[in-house]
N, C-alpha and C positions, 0 to 999 in steps of 0.2 A: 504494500500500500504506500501509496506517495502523498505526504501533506506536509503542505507551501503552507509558510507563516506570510502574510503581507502586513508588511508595518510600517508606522511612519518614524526614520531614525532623527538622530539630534539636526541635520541639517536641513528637514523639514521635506526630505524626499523618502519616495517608496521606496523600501526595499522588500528580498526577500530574502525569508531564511527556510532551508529545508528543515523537518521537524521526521523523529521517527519513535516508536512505543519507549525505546530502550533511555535515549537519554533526555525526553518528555512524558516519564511515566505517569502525568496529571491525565494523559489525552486518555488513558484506559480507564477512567473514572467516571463515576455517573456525570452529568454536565448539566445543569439547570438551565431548558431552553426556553423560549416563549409560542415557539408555533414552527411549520415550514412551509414555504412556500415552491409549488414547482412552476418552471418557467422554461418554453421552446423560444430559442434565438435560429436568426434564420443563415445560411452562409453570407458571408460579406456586412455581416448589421459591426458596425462600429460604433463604442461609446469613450466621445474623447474623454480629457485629462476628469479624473470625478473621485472622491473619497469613498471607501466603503461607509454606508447610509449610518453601521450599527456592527458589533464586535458580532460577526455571520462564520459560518462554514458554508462553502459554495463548494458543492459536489456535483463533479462531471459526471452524466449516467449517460450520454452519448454523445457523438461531435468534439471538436476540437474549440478552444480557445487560445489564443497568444495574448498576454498580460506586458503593456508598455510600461518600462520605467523614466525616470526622469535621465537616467544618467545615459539613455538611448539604446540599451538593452530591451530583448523583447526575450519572453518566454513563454511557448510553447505546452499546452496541458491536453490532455485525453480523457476521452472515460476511465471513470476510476479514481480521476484525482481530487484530490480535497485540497481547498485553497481554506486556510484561517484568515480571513478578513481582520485585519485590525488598522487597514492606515486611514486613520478618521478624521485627520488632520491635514496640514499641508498640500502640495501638492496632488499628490493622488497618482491614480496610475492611469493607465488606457486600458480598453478588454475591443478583443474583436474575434469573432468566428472567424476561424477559418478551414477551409477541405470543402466537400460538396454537400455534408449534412447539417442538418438543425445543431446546434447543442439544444440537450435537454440536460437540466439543472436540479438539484434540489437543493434547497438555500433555507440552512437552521438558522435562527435568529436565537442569538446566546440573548439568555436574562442575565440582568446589572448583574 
């Protein structure tokens, strides 16, 4: 399993950080959420520079995403992958489908 931290660092851009069970042993714990939402993006739909709304897990269940950074990095997700939403601040990032399918998403919305 692959899960992307998105955060916002001291210089006020996004970054990321890979996260995995072993040396984030919180993530195997129950996790106090508020709801989920599921959501189809279509290929080619881009959303420029935008903060995550709310501290989310955005789970890829099909389709591709590329995730823009400030620093002109772009990276690349699939089905399967779990993004941690947390750059609430700052610049923000970019997201755009990309390949020939929808992404279909589920998107937890973490409680304070």
């Amino acid at each position: 399993m692959s899960i992307t931290r998105l955060y916002t660092g001291p210089d006020g851009q996004s970054h990321i950080e890979k996260m995995d069970l072993a040396s984030h042993p919180e993530l195997a714990t129950l996790l106090a959420t508020k709801g989920i939402v599921f959501r189809t993006t279509q290929p080619g739909y881009f959303s420029d520079w935008h903060n995550a709304p709310r501290r989310q897990f955005v789970i890829t269940l099909t389709g591709e995403v590329e995730i823009g950074l400030g620093d002109g990095t772009t990276h690349r997700f699939g089905a399967g992958h779990v993004t941690l939403a947390e750059d609430l601040t700052g610049r923000g990032h970019t997201t755009r489908v990309v390949g020939h399918q929808p992404r279909l998403t589920a998107t937890v919305h973490l409680a304070d």
